[in-house]
C-alpha positions as CSV (number, residue, x, y, z in Angstrom):
1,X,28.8,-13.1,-12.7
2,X,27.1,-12.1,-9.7
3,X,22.9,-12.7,-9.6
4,X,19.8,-11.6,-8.5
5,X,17.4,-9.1,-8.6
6,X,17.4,-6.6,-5.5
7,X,20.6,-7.2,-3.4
8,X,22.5,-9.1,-2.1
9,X,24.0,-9.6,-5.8
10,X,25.8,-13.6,-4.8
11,X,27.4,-16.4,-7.4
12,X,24.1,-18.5,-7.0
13,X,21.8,-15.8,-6.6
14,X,19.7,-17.5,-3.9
15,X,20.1,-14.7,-1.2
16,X,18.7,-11.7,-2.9
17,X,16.0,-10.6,-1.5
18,X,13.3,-11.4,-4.6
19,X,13.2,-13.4,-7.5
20,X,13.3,-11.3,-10.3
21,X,9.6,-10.6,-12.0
22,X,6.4,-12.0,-12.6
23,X,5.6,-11.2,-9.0
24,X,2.5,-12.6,-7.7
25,X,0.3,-11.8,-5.0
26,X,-2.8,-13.0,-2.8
27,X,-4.2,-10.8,0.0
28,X,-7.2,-10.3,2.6
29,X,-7.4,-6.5,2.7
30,X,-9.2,-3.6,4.9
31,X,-10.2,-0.6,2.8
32,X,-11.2,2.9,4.7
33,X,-11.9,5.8,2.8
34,X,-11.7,9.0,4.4
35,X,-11.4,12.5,4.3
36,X,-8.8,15.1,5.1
37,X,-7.9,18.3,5.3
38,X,-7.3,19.8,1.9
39,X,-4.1,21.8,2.8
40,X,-2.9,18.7,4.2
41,X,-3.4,16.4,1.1
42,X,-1.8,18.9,-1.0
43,X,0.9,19.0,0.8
44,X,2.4,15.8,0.3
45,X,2.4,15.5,-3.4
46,X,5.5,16.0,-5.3
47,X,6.0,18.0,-8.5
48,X,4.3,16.5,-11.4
49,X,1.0,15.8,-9.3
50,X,-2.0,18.1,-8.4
51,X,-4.5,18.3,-6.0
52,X,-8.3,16.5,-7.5
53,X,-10.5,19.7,-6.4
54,X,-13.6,17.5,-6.6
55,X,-12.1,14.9,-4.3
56,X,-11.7,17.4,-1.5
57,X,-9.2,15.8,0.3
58,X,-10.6,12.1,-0.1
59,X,-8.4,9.3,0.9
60,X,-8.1,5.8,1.2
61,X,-6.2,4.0,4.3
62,X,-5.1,0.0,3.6
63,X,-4.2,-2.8,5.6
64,X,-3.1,-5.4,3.7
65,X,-2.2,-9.8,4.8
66,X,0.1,-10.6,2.2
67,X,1.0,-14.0,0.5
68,X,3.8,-13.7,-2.5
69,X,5.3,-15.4,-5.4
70,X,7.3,-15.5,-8.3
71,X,7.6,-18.5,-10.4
72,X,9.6,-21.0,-8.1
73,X,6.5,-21.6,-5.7
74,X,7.7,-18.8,-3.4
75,X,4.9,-18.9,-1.1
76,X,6.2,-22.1,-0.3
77,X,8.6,-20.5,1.9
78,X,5.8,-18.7,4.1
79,X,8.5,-17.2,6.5
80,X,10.4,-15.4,3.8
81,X,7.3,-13.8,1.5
82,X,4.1,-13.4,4.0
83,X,4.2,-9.8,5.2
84,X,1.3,-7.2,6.4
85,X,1.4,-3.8,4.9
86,X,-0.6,-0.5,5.6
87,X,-0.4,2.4,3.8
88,X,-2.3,5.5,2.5
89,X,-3.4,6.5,-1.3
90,X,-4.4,10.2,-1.5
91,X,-6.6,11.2,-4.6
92,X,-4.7,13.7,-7.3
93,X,-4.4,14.3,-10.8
94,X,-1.1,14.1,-13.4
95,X,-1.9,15.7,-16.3
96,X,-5.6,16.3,-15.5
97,X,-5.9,12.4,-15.1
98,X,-7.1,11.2,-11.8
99,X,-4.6,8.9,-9.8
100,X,-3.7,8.0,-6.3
101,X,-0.4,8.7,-4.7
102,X,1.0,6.7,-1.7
103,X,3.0,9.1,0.7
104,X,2.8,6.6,3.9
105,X,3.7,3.0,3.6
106,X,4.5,0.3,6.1
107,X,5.5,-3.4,6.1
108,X,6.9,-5.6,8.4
109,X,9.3,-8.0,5.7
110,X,12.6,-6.4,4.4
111,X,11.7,-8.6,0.8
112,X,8.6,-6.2,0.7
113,X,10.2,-3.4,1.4
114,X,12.8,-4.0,-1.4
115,X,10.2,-4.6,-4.0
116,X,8.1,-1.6,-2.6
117,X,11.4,0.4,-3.0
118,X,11.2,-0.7,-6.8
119,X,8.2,0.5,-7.9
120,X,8.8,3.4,-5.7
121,X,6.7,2.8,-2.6
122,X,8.2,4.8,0.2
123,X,8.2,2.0,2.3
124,X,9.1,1.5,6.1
125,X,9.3,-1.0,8.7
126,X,6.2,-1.6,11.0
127,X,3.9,-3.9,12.5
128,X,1.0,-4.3,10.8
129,X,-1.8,-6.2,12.2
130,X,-5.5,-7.1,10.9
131,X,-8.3,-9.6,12.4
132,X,-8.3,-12.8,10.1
133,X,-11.3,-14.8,8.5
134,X,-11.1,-18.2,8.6
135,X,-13.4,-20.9,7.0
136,X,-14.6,-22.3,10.4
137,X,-16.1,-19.1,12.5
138,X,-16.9,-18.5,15.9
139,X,-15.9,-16.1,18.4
140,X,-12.5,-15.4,17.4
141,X,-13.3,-15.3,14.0
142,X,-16.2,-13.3,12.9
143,X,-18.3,-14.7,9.8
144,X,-18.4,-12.6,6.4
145,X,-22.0,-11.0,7.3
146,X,-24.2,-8.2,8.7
147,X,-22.4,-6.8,12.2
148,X,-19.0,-8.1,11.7
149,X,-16.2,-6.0,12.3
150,X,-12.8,-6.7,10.7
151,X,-10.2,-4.1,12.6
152,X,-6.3,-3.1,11.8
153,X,-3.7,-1.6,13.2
154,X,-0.2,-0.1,12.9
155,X,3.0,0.6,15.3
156,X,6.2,1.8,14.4
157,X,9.1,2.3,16.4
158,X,7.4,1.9,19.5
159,X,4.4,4.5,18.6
160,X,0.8,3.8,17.1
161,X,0.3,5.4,14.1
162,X,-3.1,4.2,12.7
163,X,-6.4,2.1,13.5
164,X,-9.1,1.1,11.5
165,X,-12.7,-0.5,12.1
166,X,-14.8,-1.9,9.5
167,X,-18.2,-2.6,10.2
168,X,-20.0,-5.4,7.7
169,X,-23.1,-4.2,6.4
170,X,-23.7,-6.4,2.9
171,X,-21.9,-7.9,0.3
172,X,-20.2,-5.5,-2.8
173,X,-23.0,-6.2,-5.5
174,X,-21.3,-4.0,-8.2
175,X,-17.6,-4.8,-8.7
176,X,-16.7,-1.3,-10.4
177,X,-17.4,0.3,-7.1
178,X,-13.7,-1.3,-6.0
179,X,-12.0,-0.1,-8.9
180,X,-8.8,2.1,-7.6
181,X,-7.4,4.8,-9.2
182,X,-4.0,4.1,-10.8
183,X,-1.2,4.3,-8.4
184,X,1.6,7.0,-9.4
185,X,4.7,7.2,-6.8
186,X,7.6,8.9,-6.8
187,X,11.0,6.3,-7.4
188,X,13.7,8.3,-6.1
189,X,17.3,7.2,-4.9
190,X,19.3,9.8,-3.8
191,X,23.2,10.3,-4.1
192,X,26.0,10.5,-1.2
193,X,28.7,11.3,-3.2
194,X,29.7,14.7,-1.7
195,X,28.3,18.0,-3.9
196,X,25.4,15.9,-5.3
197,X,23.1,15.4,-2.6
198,X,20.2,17.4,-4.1
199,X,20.8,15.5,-7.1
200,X,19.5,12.4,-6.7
201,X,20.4,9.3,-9.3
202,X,16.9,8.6,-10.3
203,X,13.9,10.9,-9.2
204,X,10.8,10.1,-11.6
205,X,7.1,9.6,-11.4
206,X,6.2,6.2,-12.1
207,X,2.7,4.6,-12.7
208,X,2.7,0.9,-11.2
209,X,1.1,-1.3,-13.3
210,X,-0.5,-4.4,-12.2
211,X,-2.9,-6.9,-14.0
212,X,-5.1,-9.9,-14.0
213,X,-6.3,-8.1,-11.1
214,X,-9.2,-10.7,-9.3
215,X,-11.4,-9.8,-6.3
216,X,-13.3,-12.4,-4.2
217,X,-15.6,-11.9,-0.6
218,X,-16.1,-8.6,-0.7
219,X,-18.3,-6.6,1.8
220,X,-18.9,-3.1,2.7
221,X,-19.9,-1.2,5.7
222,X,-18.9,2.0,7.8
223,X,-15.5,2.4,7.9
224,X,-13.9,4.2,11.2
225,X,-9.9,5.3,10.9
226,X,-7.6,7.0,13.2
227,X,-4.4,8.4,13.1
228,X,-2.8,9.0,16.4
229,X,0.0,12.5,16.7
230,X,3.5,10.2,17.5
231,X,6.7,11.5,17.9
232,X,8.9,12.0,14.6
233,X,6.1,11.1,12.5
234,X,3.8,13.2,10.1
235,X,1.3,10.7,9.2
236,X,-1.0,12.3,11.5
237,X,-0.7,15.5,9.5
238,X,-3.4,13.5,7.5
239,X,-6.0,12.3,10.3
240,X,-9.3,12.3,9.3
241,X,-12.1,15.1,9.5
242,X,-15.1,12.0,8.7
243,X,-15.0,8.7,7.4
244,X,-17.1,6.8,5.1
245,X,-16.9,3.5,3.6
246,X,-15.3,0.6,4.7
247,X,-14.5,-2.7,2.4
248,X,-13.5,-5.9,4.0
249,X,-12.6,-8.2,0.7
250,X,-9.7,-10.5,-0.8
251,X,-8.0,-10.1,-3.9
252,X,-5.1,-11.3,-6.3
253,X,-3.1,-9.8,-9.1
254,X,0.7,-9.7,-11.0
255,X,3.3,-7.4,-11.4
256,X,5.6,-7.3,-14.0
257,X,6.2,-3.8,-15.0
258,X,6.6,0.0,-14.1
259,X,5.7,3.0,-16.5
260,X,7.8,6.3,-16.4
261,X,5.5,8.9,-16.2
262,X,8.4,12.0,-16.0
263,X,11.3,12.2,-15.1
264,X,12.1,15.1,-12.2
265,X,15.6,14.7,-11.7
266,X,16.3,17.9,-13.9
C-alpha cells in the first residue's frame, strides 16, 4: 500500500506533501478592502455564482504569514510548513446567499499550494512579503498603535503584481466587523486524455469550511492597495477605483472539511 495524502503517494508516506486532515493554522494577516470596477468583478466568477449588486464591486485583498500543522507537531519543521500567501476574495452571491470567491491566489510553499489545490484555491507560486511585529519594537518593527503602517507585497515571475499599506488608526472594538463572508471556489482538475479536454474530472463549487476560527491584535486604519499592469497576468484587470479599510490583526482556525455546493462538470 502506498500513503499519504497529496502526492508523492510512498511505502512510508513521509514525503507527501501534507499530512492528511485536521490542518491547523496561525497567521499575522493584512486585510484591504477595496473597490473595483463592476464589469470587472463580474467577470471572473464562474457559473453557479452572481454578482452582489449592493456590493458594487467591493473586494477584499490579503497578505497572509503562515504557520501550519496537522497533528504530528508540523510546525515543528518551520522550513517545510511556514509560507506567505496573498490573494483576492471578490463579493458574490450563490443562490441569493452572499459569499466571497477567490480568483487570484499566490504562495510561496509547494505544501500550500497542494492543500490550496484541495479545497480548490487557484493557487500559484510567488513571493509574498509583509512587515512583521515583533514583541520588542523599535524602528524596524513598528508597535500595534496610532500611525503604524504594516505594508505587503507580491512578485511573480519576475513582475510586481500587488502592494498594500495599512495605516493603524485604533484597535477593532467589535469583533463581528471581521467576520468574512463564506469562501466558495471553484475545485476543478481538468483531463489530458485526448477528446476530453473540455471535460474536466471534477469541476464543482465548493464552500470551504473552517472552524474554531480565533482572532487576536486586531487594528484598523486606511487601507491603500495597488495592482500594477504585468505581462501575462490579469490581476490587474481588478485594480482598484478607491480603497477603504485596512485591518492589521492575527488569527487561528482548523480545517477539516469541504462542502460541495454543485457540481458543474455537466
Amino acid at each position: 500500500m502506498l500513503e499519504g495524502f497529496n502526492y508523492p503517494l510512498t511505502p512510508k508516506g513521509k514525503s507527501t506533501l501534507n499530512p492528511p486532515p485536521p490542518w491547523h493554522y496561525s497567521a499575522d494577516f493584512l486585510n484591504i478592502e477595496f473597490w473595483t470596477e463592476p464589469k470587472a468583478l463580474a467577470a471572473v466568477l464562474p457559473p453557479g455564482l452572481a454578482p452582489d449588486p449592493a456590493a458594487e464591486g467591493h473586494a477584499n485583498a490579503l497578505f497572509y504569514d503562515w504557520q501550519f500543522s496537522g497533528s504530528s507537531d508540523e510546525y515543528l519543521e518551520p522550513a517545510r510548513y511556514q509560507y506567505r500567501e496573498f490573494f483576492i476574495l471578490v463579493d458574490a452571491l450563490f443562490e441569493g446567499k452572499p459569499i466571497s470567491y477567490c480568483p487570484y491566489i499566490f504562495v510561496d510553499n509547494d505544501a500550500a499550494l497542494a492543500r490550496g489545490w484541495t479545497q480548490g484555491y487557484p493557487k500559484r507560486l510567488g513571493q509574498v512579503f509583509q512587515t512583521r511585529h515583533y514583541a520588542a519594537t523599535g524602528k524596524a518593527n513598528p508597535p500595534l498603535g496610532p500611525g503604524s503602517k504594516f505594508a505587503g507585497s507580491l512578485t511573480a515571475a519576475g513582475q510586481r503584481l500587488a502592494y498594500g499599506v495599512v495605516t493603524l488608526e485604533k484597535p477593532v472594538s467589535d469583533p463581528a466587523t471581521l467576520k468574512q463572508r463564506p469562501v466558495v471556489n471553484l475545485l476543478h482538475t481538468p483531463r489530458l486524455a485526448t477528446g476530453r479536454h473540455d471535460k474536466p474530472a471534477v469541476h464543482e463549487l465548493v464552500e470551504n469550511v473552517p472552524h474554531d476560527v480565533k482572532v487576536e491584535q486586531a487594528w484598523m486604519g486606511a487601507g491603500m492597495l495597488t495592482l500594477p499592469v504585468a505581462a501575462g497576468e490579469e490581476v490587474s484587470d481588478l485594480a482598484p477605483v478607491r480603497c477603504g479599510i485596512g485591518i492589521r490583526a492575527s488569527m487561528s482556525y482548523v480545517v477539516d472539511d469541504l462542502k460541495t455546493l454543485r457540481d458543474l462538470s455537466n
